[in-house]
N, C-alpha and C positions, 0 to 999 in steps of 0.2 A: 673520604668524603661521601656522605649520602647522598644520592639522589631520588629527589621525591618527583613523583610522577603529580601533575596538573592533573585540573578534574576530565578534559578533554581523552588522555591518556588511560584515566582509571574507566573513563566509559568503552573506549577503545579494547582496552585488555581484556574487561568484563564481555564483550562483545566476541572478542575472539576464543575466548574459554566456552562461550557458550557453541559455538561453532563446531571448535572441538569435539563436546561432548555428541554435540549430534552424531559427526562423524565416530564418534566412538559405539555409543551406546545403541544406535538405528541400524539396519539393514538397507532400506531404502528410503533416504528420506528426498526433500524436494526443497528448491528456493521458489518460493512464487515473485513474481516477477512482473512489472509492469513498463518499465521505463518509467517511475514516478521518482523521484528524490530519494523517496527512503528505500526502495528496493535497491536503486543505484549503491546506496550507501551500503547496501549489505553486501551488493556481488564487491566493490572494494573491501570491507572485512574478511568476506572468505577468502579472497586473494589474498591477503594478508596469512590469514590462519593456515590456509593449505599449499602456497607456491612453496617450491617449482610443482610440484605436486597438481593432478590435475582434481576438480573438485569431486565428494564424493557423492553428486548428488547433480540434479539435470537442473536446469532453470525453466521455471513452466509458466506460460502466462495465461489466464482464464482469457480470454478476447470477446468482450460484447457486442463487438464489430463495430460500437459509438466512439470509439478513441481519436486521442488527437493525435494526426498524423505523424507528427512533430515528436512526439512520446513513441510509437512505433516503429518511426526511420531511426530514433539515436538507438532503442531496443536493439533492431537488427544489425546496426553498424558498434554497437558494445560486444553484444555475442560473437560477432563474428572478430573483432580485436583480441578479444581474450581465449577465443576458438574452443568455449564450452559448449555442450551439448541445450538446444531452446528445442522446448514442446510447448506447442498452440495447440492450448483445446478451447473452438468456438464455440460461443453460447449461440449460435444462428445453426449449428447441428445439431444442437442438444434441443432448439426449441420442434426444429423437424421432424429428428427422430421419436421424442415423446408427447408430439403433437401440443406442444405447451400451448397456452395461452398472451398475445404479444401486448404487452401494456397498453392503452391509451390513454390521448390525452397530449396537453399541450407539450409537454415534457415527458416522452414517453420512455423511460429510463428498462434498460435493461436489468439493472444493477442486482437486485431481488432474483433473476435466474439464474446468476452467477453460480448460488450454492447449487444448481443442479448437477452443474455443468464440472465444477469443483470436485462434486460429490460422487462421480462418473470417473473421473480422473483420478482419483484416490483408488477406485477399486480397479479402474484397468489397470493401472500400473502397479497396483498393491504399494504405495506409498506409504508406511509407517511412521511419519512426520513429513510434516510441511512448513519452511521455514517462513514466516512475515514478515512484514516494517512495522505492525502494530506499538505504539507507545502510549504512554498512560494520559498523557497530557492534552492528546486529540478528541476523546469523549468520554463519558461518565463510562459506558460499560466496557471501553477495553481498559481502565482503573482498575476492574475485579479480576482482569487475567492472572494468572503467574507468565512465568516466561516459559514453562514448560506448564502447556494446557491439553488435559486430556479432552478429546471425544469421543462419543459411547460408536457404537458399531451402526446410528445411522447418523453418525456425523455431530447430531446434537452436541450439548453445552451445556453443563449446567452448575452455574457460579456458586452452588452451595458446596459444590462437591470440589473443592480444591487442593491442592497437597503442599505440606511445608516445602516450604527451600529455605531454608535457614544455610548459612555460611555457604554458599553459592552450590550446593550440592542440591542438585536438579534429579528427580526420577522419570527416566523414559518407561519405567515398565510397565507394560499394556497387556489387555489382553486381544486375543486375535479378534480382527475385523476394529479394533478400534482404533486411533492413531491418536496423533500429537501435535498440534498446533505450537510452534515454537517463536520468542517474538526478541532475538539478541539486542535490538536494543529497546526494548520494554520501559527502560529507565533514562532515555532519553526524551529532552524536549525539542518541538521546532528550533530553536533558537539554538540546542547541540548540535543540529543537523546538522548547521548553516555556516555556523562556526566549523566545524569538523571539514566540511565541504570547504571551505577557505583553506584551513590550514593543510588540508591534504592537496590542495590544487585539482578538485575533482568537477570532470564537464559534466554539464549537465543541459537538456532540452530548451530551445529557444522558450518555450511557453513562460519560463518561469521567470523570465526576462523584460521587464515595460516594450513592450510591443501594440504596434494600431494593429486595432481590429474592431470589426463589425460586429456590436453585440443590442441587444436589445433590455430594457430596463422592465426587470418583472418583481414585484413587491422589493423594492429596495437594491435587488440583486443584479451585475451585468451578467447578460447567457449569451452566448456566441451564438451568431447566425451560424447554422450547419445544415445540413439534412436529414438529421436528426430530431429536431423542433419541429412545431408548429408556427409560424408567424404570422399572426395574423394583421384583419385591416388596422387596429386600432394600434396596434403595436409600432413604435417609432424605431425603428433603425437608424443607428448612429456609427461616427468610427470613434474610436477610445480610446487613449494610453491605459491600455490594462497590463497584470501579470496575473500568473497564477500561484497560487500559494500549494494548493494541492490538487493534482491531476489524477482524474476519474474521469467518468463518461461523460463527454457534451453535452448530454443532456440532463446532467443533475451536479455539474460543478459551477459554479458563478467565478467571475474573474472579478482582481479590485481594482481599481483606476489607481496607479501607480505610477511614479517616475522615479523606479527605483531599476537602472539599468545596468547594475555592476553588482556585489556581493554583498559589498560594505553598504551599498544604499539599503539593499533588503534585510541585512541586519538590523539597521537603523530603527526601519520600518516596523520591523517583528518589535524589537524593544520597546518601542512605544504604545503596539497595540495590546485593546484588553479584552480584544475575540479571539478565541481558538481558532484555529485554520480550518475546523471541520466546521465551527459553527458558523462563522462566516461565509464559507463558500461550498458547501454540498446541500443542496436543496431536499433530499432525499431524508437527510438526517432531522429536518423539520418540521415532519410530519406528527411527532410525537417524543415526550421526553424517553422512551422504552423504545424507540423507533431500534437503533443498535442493536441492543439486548433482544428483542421480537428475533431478529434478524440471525445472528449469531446461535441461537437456543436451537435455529432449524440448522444449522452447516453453516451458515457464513462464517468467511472468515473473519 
């Protein structure tokens, strides 16, 4: 008897071959790492692809110091379950050491020093790839990645210069000082995520869960009261059956009003809508249709 693998399975397998190769083909590579959903989703792949084996590769999380606490506490209590190796490099050293300039403004977002701080962490540790959650589905410019995406030697990007992968054969070879931006599930959408995250039984941060909270209504969008914002006189503070779809900095993620407090509700939910999770709820991503693409061309990842 045959058995044919679901599409759930064929993204899985694809995910884990790509893992492999890193491990194969890198020297030093890296999982960047947030406590967000889809980073979650990868450190369960690699567990997948390398147990009992330990990974070959550190978990690193960029920290803008704007996170939700919520996404940090499950971070530290995952690293420490699965007893792999987490590097914290803060973007509040990177803006001291090189005397950066600190956003203002109502929403005064870090997100933009990130590639400093990234692109710092790349040469101190001599990283030769750095694994993602990037997928194609979340914005126009991560559509033009491959799964294996090179960067020149100051980190840049540049989407003309791409390399075949035909029949899943990926080239890591670089040359020095450049590296590799790697995205295993590239070819998944929200909607695999969430499914996959069902079927595999995998926890995940209260945030993304319908929970009250105190947020404030700014062009359309709820923003959570933090210390992070501005809140000003005119602005009405309310409490709110929110969740989060996607977890970034408090101050350029919008939560949706939701009562969707189990798995199967936010499947539901996802099915039905016809916004993308980034364009819905990152404020950052608003600023312009190239806003990504600008972003990525310098180092972001």
């Amino acid at each position: 008897m045959q058995y044919h693998l679901d599409y759930l399975e064929e993204l899985e397998a694809e995910a884990i071959h790509i893992f492999r190769e890193v491990g194969g083909q890198f020297e030093k590579p890296a999982l960047l790492f947030s406590g967000g959903k889809d980073s979650i989703v990868l450190v369960h792949l690699a567990l997948k692809a390398f147990r009992p084996c330990k990974f070959p590769f550190p978990l690193v999380h960029i920290d803008t110091g704007h996170n939700f606490q919520e996404a940090l506490d499950f971070r530290d209590e995952l690293v420490k379950n699965i007893g792999e190796r987490l590097i914290v490099c803060k973007v509040e050293d990177t803006i001291r050491e090189k005397g950066l300039t600190e956003p203002k403004g109502k929403f005064a977002s870090r997100n933009q020093l990130q590639t400093y701080t990234l692109l710092d962490a790349i040469a101190q540790y001599e990283f030769d790839a750095c694994i993602g959650g990037g997928r194609r589905d979340e914005e126009k410019a991560r559509a033009k990645e491959r799964v294996f995406s090179v960067r020149d030697d100051f980190g840049g990007w540049n989407p003309k210069l791409q390399r075949p992968e035909l029949w899943h054969t990926y080239n890591g070879k670089i040359h020095k000082g450049e590296n590799v931006r790697v995205f295993p599930i590239s070819n998944w959408t929200e909607l695999d995520i969430w499914n996959y995250i069902r079927k595999e039984n995998i926890k995940l941060p209260a945030v993304y869960f319908s929970h009250q909270r105190e947020v404030i209504e700014h062009q359309g969008q709820l923003i959570a009261v933090s210390p992070y914002i501005r809140v000003d006189e005119n602005d009405k503070r309310e409490w709110r059956n929110v969740r989060y779809r996607t977890v970034g900095d408090m101050t350029c993620t919008a939560a949706v009003e939701s009562e969707a407090y189990d798995i199967d509700d936010i499947i539901n939910e996802i099915a039905a809508t016809r916004t993308s999770e980034r364009g819905e709820t990152r404020i950052d991503d608003k600023f312009s249709e190239a806003a990504m693409e600008d972003r990525k061309k310098s180092g972001y990842f």
